[in-house]
C-alpha positions in Angstrom: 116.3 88.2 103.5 113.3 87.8 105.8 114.9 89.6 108.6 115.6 92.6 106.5 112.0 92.6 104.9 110.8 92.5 108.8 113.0 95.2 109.5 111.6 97.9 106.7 108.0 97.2 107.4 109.1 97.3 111.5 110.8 100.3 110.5 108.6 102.3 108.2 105.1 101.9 110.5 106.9 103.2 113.1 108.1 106.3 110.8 104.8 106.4 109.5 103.3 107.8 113.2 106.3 109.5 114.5 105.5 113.0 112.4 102.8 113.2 114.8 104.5 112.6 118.1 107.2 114.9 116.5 104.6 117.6 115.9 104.1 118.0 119.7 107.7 118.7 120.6 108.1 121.2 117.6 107.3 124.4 118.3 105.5 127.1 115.3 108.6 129.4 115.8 110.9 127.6 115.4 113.1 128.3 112.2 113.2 125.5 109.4 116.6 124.5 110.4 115.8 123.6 113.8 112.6 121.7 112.8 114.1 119.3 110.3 117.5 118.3 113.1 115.0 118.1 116.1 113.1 115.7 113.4 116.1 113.9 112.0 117.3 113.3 115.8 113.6 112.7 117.4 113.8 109.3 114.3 116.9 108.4 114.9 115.9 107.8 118.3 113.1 106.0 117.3 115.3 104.3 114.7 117.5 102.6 118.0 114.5 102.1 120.0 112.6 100.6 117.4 116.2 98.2 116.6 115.8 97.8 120.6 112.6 96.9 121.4 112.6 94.5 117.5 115.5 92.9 118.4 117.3 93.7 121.3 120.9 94.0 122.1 121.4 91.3 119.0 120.2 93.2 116.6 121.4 96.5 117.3 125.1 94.4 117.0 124.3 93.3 113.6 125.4 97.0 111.7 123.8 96.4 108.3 119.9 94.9 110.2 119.8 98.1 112.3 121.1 100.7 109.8 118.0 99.2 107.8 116.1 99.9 110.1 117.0 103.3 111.4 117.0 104.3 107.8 113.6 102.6 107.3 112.1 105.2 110.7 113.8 108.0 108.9 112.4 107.5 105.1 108.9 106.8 106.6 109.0 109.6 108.6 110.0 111.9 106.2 107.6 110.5 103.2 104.5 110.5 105.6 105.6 113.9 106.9 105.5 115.6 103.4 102.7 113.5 101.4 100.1 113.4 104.6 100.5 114.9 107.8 101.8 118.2 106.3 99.0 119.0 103.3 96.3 118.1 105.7 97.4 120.8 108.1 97.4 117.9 111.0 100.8 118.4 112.0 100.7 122.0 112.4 97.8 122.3 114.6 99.6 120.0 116.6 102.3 122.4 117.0 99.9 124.9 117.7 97.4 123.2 120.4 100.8 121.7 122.2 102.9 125.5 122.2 100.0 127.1 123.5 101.0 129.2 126.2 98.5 127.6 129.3 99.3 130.1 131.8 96.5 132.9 132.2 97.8 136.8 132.0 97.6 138.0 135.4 94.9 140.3 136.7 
């Protein structure tokens, strides 16, 4: 039971920043179909690197212990996404500073 308890709170701190990190690959333009599957695959690749880097090779073996915590990334994600980093307006000026076009118009 311990295991799965370290997994969730493993799990859910790392879902709890990725919004952020995911914020600089989204672009503004982008429709709100494309946002939510480059979200949904940008935490599940969290979800196996955090399974990785918690457990290694062992752990990502044991189904049930890394589906915890791939679904524990995703939740967090998700639930930080919509109750902090979206009302504050922090995750779309990320998308903004980071699609910025940084090339100057030629003269």
């Amino acid at each position: 039971m311990s295991d799965t308890l370290d997994s969730i709170t493993i799990g859910a701190q790392v879902g709890a920043f990725l919004p952020m990190l995911t914020a600089i690959v989204q672009r503004p333009a982008w429709s709100a179909e494309v946002k939510k599957a480059v979200a949904v695959a940008l935490a599940l690749i969290a979800g196996v690197g955090t399974v990785l880097v918690a457990g290694g090779w062992q752990q990502l073996q044991d189904g049930p212990q890394a589906c915890t915590t791939i679904l524990a990334v995703i939740a967090a994600a998700q639930s930080t996404y919509d109750l902090i980093w979206k009302p504050t307006t922090i995750a779309p000026v990320i998308e903004s500073l980071t699609s910025r076009n940084s090339q100057e118009p030629a003269e």
